[in-house]
N, C-alpha and C positions, 0 to 999 in steps of 0.2 A: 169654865171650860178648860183653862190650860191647869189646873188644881185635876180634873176628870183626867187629862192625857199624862198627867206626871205620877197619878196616886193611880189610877185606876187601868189607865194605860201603858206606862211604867216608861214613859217617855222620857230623854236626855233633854236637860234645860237648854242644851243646843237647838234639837229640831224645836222645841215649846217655842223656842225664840225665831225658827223661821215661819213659825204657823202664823205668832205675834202679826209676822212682820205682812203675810197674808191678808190677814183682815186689815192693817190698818190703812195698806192698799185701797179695799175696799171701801172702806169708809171714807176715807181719802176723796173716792171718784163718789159716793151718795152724798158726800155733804155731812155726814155722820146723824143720818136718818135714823128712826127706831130701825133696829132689827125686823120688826114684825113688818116694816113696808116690805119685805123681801117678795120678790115675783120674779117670774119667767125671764120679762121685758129687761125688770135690771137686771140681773143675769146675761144677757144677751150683749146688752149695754155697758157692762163692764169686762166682757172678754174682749170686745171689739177694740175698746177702749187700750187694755192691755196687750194685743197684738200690735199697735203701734206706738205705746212706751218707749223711753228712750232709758238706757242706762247711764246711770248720773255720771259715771266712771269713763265710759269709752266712749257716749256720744251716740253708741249706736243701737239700735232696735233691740229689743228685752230676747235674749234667745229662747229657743222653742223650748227648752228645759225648764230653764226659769217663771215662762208661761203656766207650760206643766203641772208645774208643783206646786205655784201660788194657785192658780184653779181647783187642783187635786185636792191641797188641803183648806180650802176656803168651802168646797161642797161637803167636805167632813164635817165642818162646823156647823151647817147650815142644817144638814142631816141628824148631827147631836138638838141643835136648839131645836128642830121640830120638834121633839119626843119629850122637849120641858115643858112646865106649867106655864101657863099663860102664852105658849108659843103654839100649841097644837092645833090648835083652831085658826091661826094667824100664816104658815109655813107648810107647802106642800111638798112631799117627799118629793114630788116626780120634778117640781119648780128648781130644786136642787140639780136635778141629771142637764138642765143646761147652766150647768158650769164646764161641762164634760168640755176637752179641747175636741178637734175633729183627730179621726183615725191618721191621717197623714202628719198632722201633729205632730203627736203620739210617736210614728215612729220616726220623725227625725230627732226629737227631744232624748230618745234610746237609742239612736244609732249611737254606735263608737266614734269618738274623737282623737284623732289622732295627737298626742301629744310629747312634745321632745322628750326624749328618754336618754340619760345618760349612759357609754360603756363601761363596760368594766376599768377599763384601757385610760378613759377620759377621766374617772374616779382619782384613779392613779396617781395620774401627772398632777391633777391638784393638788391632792394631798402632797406632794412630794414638793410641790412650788411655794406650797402654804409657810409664812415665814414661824418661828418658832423660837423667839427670842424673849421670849416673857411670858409666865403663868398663864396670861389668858390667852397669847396665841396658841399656845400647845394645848391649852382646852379644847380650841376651838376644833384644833387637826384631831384631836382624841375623837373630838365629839361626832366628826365626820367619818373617820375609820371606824367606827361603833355602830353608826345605823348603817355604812356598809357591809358592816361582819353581823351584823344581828336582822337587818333590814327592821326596824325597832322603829314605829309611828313615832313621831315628833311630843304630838299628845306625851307618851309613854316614857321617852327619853326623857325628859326634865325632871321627871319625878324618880325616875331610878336613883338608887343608893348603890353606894360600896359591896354592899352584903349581897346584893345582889348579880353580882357577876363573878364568877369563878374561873379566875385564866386558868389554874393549872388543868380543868377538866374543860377549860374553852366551851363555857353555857352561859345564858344568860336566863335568870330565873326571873319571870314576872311577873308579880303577887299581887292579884288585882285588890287587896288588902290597903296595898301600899303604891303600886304603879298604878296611874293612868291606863290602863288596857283598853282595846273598845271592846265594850258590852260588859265590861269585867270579867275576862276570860282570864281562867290561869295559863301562861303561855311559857313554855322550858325550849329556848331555841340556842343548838349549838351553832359557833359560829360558821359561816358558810364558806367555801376555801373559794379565798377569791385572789388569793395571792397577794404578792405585793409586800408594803410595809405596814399595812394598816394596822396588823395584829401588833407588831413592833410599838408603831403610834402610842396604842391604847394601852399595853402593858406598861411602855414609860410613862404614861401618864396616873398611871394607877397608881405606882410606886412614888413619884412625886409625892401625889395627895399623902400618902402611908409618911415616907421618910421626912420628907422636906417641910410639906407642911399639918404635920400631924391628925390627917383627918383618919375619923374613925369609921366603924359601919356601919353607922347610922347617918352617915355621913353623903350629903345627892354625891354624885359619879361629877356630874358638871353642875359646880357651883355657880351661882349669880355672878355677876361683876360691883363691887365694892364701887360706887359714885360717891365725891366726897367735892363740897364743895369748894371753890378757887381761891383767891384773892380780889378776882375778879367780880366775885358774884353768880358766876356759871359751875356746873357738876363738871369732873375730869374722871373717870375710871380710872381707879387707886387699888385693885387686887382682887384677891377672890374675898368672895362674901360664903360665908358657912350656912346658907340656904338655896332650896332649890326657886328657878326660875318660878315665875307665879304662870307661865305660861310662854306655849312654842314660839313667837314671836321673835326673839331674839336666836335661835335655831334656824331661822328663815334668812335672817340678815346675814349669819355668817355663811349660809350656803351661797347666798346671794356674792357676797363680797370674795370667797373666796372661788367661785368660780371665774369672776371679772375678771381677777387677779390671774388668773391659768388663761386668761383670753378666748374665754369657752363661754356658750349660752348658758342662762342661769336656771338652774336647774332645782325641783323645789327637791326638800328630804323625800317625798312620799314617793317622788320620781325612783328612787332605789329599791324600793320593792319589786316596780315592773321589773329594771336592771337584773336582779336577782330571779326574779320567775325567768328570764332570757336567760339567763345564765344555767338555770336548773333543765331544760328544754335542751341545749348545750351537750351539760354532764349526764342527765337521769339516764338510764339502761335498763328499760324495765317497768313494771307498775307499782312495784317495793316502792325503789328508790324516787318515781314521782307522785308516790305516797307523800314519804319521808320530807321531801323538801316542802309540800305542800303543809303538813304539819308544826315545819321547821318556821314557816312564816307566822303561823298561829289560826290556818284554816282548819275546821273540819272537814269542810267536803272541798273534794279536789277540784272542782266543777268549779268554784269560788275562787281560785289560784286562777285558772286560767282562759275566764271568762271574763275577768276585772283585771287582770294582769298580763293575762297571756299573750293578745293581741301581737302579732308580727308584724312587723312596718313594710309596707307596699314593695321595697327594695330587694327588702331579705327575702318576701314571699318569692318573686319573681324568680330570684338565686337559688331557690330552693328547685322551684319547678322548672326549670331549665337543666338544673345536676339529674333531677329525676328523666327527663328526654335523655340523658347519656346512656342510661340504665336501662338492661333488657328483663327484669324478676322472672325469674322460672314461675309453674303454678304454685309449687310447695312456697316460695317465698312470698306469693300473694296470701296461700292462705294463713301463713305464719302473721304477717304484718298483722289480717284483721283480726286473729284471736287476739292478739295483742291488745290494739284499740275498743276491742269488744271487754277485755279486761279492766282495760283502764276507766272504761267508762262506768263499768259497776263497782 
C-alpha cells in the first residue's frame, strides 16, 4: 500500500509516514487482527475509541483534526485493500464509509485556528537584540532576516546555497533541483520591503561566507555547526561545517531561542509567511500588485495566499470595521470597491 501511494500516487514520504502512523493506530486498538476481519462494528469501535484518545504530548484529548485525518486516511486504505486479491470478497466498500467522522467534526477539525503571528515591528527588535559575536551567531541573525525577506519554508532554507541568492538584484532563486521546495515548485521570490536591517544582516553575512571564510557557490547560505568533541567526553560547537543542515530542526531552535532572548513569544519560521501575507494586505493597491505578492510567496492561486495566510486576528478585524462606521462611501465608491474584489477574485 504505501509503495501504491508513493509510485502511483506520487505521495511525499511525509504524508506515507502519517498514513503509517494511521493504521498502526488501528491495529494498535484490533490487536493486529487479519485485515480481512475488517467490518462495520470495528470501524465504529475504533472511532469511538479514538474520540477519547489522549495525546501522549499534552495529556489532552486527540483534536478533531487529528481524528480527521487518521480516519480519512485509514478509510483510504481500507477502500484500496478491498479492490486487492484475496480482500474482495472479505472487505465491503460501504464497511469502509463508517470510518467517515460526523459532519460537526468535520467542520471543527476545518475551522481556522487562530495562531500567534509575529509583526513586522516584533521581527525587528529581535533581530536587532540577537547577539552577533561569533560565526554562528550571525548565521543565525542571517538566517532569520532571510526567511523574513524571502518568507522562505524552513524545509527550503537549509538546502539553499550561495548561488542561489543574488543581492545585487535582491531574488532569491529556488531550484527545486537543488532546494527543498514544496511540491518542487520552481519558486523566483524578490525580497519583500520590510525594512529594517534585515537586508543589511544578510548581505554581511554573505560576504563573510565569500571573504572570511572562503565559501563558494556551491556552498549552503547557512552551514551546519561544526560539534567537536571535549576533553570532557561531551560535543562543544567548534564553527561552521561546509554542509547543509540534514534538516529544519535546528532553524526552530534558534527561532525559539532568539525570540526568548527579545522577551517575546516563540514564534515558529512558518509564522513569517502569515506576517508577510499581513503585510502584503497593508501595502497591495490593486489586483496586480496582490497578484505579485502572492506569487512572491510561491502561490499560484491567490485564493491559496489568503485563505491559508490571510486570516485577520479578531482585533484588527474589529479596527477595521469600526474605521469603516466613520466613513460615509458615495454609490460610485461602492460600486468601485466591488469591481475591485470581483477582480481580485478571478
Amino acid at each position: 500500500y504505501y509503495r501504491y501511494l508513493k509510485e502511483a500516487r506520487r505521495q511525499s514520504e511525509l504524508s506515507i509516514d502519517v498514513k503509517a502512523a494511521a493504521t498502526k493506530r488501528f491495529e494498535t486498538y484490533t490487536g493486529h487482527k487479519d485485515f480481512k476481519s475488517f467490518h462495520r462494528e470495528q470501524a465504529i469501535g475504533f472511532k469511538n475509541r479514538l474520540a477519547g484518545q489522549l495525546n501522549q504530548k499534552t495529556g489532552e484529548r486527540l483534536s478533531k483534526s487529528t481524528v480527521r485525518s487518521t480516519l480519512t486516511a485509514l478509510r483510504a486504505f481500507f477502500l484500496w485493500l478491498a479492490d486487492q486479491p484475496g480482500f474482495k470478497s472479505r472487505i465491503k466498500y460501504s464497511d469502509a464509509d463508517y470510518l467517515n467522522p460526523s459532519e460537526r467534526d468535520i467542520q471543527i477539525a476545518l475551522s481556522p485556528r487562530s495562531r500567534p503571528v509575529p509583526t513586522v515591528e516584533q521581527i525587528r527588535h529581535t533581530l536587532n537584540v540577537m547577539p552577533a559575536d561569533s560565526p554562528l551567531a550571525r548565521r543565525d541573525r542571517a538566517l532569520m532576516a532571510f526567511i523574513l525577506l524571502t518568507g522562505c519554508r524552513d524545509t527550503a532554507t537549509v538546502s539553499v546555497k550561495l548561488k542561489h541568492v543574488d543581492l545585487t538584484q535582491r531574488v532569491l532563486y529556488q531550484d527545486p533541483r537543488e532546494v527543498e521546495t514544496k511540491f518542487g515548485k520552481s519558486i523566483t521570490t524578490t525580497f519583500f520591503p520590510v525594512g529594517g536591517e534585515a537586508l543589511d544582516y544578510l548581505t554581511d553575512w554573505i560576504g563573510e561566507l565569500k571573504t572570511v571564510h572562503l565559501w563558494g557557490l556551491e556552498d549552503p547560505l547557512f552551514p551546519a555547526t561544526e560539534m567537536l568533541r571535549s576533553e570532557t567526553g561531551g560535543f562543544h560547537p567548534a564553527g561552521l561545517k561546509r554542509a547543509h543542515w540534514s534538516n529544519a530542526d535546528p532553524v526552530r531552535r534558534v527561532f525559539r531561542a532568539a525570540f526568548e532572548r527579545a522577551g517575546l513569544p516563540s514564534f515558529n519560521p512558518h509564522s513569517f509567511r502569515t506576517t508577510l501575507t499581513r503585510l502584503g494586505l497593508q501595502l497591495c493597491r490593486g489586483a496586480e500588485q496582490l497578484k505579485a505578492w502572492s506569487q512572491n510567496l510561491g502561490h499560484e492561486q491567490m485564493l491559496t495566499t489568503f485563505t491559508s495566510y490571510g486570516r485577520i486576528d479578531e482585533h484588527r478585524q474589529g479596527q477595521i470595521i469600526k474605521s469603516l462606521a466613520r466613513t460615509d462611501p458615495e454609490p460610485d465608491d461602492i460600486d468601485d470597491l466591488l469591481a475591485r474584489i470581483s477582480t481580485v477574485a478571478k
